[in-house]
C-alpha positions as CSV (number, residue, x, y, z in Angstrom):
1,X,-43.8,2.8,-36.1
2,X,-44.6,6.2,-34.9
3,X,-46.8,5.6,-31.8
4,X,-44.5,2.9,-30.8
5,X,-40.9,5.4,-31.1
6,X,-43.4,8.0,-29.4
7,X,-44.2,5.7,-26.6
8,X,-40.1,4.6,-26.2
9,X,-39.3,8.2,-25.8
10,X,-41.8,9.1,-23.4
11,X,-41.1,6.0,-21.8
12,X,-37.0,7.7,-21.4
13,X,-37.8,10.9,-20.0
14,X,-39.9,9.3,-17.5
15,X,-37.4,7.6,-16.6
16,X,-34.9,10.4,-16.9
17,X,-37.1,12.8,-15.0
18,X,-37.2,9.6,-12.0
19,X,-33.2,10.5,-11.5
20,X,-34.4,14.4,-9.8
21,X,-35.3,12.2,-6.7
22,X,-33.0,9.7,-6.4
23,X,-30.7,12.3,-6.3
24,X,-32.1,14.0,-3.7
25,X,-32.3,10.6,-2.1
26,X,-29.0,10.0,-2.7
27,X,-28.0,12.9,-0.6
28,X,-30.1,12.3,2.1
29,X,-28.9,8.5,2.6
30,X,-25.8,8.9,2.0
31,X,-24.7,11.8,3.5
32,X,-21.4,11.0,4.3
33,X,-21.4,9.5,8.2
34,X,-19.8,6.6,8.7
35,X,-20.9,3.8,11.5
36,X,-18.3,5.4,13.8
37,X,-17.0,8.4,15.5
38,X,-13.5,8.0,14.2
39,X,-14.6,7.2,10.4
40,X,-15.9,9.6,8.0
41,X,-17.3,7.6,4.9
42,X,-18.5,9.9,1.9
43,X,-21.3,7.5,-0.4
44,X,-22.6,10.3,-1.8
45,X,-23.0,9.7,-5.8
46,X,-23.0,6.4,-5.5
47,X,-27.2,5.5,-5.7
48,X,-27.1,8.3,-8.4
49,X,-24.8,7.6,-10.6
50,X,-25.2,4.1,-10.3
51,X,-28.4,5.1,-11.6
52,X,-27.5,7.3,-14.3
53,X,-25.2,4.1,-15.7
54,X,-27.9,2.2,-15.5
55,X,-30.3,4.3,-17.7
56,X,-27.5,5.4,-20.3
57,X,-27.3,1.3,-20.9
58,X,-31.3,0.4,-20.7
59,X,-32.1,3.4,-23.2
60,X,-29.2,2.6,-26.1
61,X,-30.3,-1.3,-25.7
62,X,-34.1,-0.3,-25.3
63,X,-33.5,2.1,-28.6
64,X,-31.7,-0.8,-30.2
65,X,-34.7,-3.3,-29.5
66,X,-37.2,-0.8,-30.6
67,X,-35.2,-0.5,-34.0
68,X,-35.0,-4.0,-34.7
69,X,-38.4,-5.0,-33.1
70,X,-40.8,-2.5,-33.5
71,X,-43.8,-5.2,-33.3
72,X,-42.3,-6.6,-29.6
73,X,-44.0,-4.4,-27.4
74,X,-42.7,-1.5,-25.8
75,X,-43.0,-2.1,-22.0
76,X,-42.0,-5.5,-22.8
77,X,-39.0,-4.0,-24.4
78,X,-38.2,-1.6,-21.7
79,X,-38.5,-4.5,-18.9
80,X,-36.4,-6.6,-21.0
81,X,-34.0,-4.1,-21.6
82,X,-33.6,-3.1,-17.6
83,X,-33.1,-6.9,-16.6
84,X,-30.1,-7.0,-18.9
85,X,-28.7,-3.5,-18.2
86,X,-28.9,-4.6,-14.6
87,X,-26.7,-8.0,-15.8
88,X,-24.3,-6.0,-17.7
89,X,-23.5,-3.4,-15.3
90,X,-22.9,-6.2,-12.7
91,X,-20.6,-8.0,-15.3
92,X,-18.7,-4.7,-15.8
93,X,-17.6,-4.2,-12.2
94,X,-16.7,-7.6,-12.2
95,X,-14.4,-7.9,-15.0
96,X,-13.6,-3.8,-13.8
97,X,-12.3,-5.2,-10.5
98,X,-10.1,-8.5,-12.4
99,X,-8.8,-6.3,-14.9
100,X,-7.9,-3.3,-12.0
101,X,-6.6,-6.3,-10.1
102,X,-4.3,-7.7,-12.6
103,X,-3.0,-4.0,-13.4
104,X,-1.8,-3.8,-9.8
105,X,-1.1,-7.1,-9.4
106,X,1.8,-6.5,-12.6
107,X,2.6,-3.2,-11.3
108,X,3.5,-4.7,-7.9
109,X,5.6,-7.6,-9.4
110,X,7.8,-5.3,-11.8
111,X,8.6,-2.8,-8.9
112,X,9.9,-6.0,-6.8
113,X,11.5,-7.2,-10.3
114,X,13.7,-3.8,-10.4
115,X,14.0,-3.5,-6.5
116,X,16.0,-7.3,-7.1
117,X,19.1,-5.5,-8.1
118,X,19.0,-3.3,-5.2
119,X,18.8,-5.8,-2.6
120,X,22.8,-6.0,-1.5
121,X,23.1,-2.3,-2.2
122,X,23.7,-2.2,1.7
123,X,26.4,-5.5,3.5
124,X,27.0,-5.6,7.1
125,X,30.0,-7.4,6.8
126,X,30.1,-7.8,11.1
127,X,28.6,-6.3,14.4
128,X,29.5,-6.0,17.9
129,X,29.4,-4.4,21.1
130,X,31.3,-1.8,22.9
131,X,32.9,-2.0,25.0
132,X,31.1,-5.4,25.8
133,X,27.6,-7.1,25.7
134,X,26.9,-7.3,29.7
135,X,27.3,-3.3,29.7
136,X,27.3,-1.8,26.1
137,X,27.6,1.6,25.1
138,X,27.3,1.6,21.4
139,X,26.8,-1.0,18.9
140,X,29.4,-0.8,16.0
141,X,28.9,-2.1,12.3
142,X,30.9,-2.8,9.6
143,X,29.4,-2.0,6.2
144,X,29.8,-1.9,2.3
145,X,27.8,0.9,0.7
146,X,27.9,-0.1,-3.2
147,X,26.3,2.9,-4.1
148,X,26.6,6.2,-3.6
149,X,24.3,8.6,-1.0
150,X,23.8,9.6,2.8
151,X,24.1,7.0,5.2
152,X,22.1,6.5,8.4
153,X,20.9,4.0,10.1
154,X,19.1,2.7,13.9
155,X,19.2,-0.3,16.3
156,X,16.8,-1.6,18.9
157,X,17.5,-4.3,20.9
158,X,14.4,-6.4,22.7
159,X,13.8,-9.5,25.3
160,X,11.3,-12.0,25.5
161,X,9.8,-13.4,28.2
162,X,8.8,-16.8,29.4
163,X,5.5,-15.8,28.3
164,X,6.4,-14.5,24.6
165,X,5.8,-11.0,25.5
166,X,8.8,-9.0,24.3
167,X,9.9,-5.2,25.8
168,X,12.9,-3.0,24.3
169,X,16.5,-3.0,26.3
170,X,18.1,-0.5,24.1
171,X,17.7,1.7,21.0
172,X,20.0,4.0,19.1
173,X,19.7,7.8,19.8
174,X,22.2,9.0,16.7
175,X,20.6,12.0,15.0
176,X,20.6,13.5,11.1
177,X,24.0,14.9,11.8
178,X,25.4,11.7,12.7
179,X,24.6,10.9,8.9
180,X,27.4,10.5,6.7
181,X,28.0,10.6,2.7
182,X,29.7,7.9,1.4
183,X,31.0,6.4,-2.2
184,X,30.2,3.6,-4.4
185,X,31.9,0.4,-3.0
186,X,33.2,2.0,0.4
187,X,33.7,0.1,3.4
188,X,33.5,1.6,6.8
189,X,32.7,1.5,10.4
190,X,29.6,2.8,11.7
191,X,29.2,3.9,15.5
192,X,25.5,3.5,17.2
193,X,25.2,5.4,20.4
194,X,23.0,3.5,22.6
195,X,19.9,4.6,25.2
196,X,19.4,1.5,27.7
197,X,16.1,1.1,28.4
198,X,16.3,-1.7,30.9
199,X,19.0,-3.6,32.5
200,X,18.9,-7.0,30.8
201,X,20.6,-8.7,27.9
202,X,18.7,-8.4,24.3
203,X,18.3,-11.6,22.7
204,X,16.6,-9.8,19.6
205,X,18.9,-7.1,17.9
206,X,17.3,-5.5,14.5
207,X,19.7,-3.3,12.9
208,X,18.1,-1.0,10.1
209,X,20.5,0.7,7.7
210,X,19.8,3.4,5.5
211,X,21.0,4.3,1.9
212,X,19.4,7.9,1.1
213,X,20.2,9.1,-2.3
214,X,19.0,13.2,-1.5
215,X,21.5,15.3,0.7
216,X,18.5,16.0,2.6
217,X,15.2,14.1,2.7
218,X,13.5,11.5,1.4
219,X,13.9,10.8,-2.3
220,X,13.1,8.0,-5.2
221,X,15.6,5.3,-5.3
222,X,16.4,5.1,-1.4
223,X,17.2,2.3,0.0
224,X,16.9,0.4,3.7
225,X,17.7,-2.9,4.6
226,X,16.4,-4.0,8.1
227,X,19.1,-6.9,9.3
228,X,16.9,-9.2,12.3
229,X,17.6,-13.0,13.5
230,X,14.8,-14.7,11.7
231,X,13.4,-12.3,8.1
232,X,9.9,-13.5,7.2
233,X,10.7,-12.3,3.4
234,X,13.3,-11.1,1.7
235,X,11.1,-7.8,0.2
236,X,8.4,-6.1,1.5
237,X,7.9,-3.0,-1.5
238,X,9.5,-0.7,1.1
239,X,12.6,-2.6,3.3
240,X,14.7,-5.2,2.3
241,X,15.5,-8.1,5.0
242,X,18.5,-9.7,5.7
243,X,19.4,-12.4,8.6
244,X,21.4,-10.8,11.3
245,X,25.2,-12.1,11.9
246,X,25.9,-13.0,15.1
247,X,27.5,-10.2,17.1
248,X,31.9,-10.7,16.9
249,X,34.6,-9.3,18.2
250,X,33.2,-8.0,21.7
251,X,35.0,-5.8,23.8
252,X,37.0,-4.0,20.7
């Protein structure tokens, strides 16, 4: 019983000793170069400590096997031992990645659960130009802020081609001090000055409002709502979408 828990041991700290150089090896293939000049990839650790997981699993199961069959054979044990540490550290990153998976998965679905409640925070009741669509000026919005906080917002306006390609005919140019505070269910009209771009009508208006709960800055809880003709979702974790109106009352 002795030879054989002497021979287990001696057995470890060989294999112990064997992690000096794969360290070293470690660092010198996997250095931290990526395969381009624009990405910087840092592996180092990775052979190592892969390693080190490895061994800490093959010597408690080795040490079990030894325990409970002294008579086995101790290489036979070790070899053993190794094939299933091998097994079980590939079974741990898989059910690793499911379980990390599900966590965000759930984490993802109650954020869009509370963000739900937040979704008609921001109406545009209407939209139109000034002081008419063939030669506009500004773009003015009726809104409903049912919440409190800084309002702000932008507009671009873009045409497509025969040939799908789409460039910009206008965009807003109003700037932080155009910002305004308003109250919980206030209704108002909003001005956006406009920049043309080039001379030709927008068949694609997106109209992005803002809801900013901070006097200044970004903060938890703000809100924007991108208004466009055709939303591919309602919710993307960061804007809401909303299906533009048609534009009304042009030339007011």
């Amino acid at each position: 019983m002795k030879s054989t828990w002497r021979k287990h041991v001696i057995i470890c700290l060989f294999l112990a000793l064997l992690a000096i150089p794969i360290y070293f090896l470690d660092l010198a293939s996997a250095g931290g170069r990526g395969g381009s000049n624009w990405i910087t990839l840092d592996f180092r650790g990775l052979i190592f400590w892969t390693y080190v997981t490895l061994l800490a699993i093959q010597v408690a199961l080795s040490s079990i096997a030894v325990l409970s069959f002294p008579k086995a054979g101790v290489l036979r044990i070790h070899l053993g031992s190794m094939v299933l540490s091998v097994v079980l550290l590939v079974a741990g990153f898989v059910v690793y990645g499911k379980l990390r998976r599900a966590i965000i998965y759930n984490q993802q679905q109650t954020l869009m659960e509370s963000r739900r409640l937040l979704a008609n925070v921001i109406e545009l009741k209407e939209w139109w130009y000034f002081p008419d669509d063939i030669y506009p000026t500004e773009i003015r919005v009726n809104v409903v802020a049912h919440e409190s906080g800084r309002f702000a917002g932008n507009v671009t306006g873009e045409q497509t081609d025969p040939s799908g390609s789409s460039g910009n005919v206008f965009e807003s140019t109003n700037g932080p001090e155009t910002q305004r505070h308003v109250g919980s269910g206030e209704a108002f009209t909003y001005a956006f000055s406009l920049k043309i771009l080039n001379a030709a009508h927008a068949d694609n208006v997106r109209i992005t409002l803002y809801l900013f709960k901070a006097r200044s800055g970004p903060a938890a809880g703000d809100i924007a709502k991108v208004f466009m003709n055709s939303p591919q979702q309602d919710d993307d974790g960061e804007y809401f979408y909303g299906v533009l109106p048609a534009p009304s009352r042009p030339g007011r």
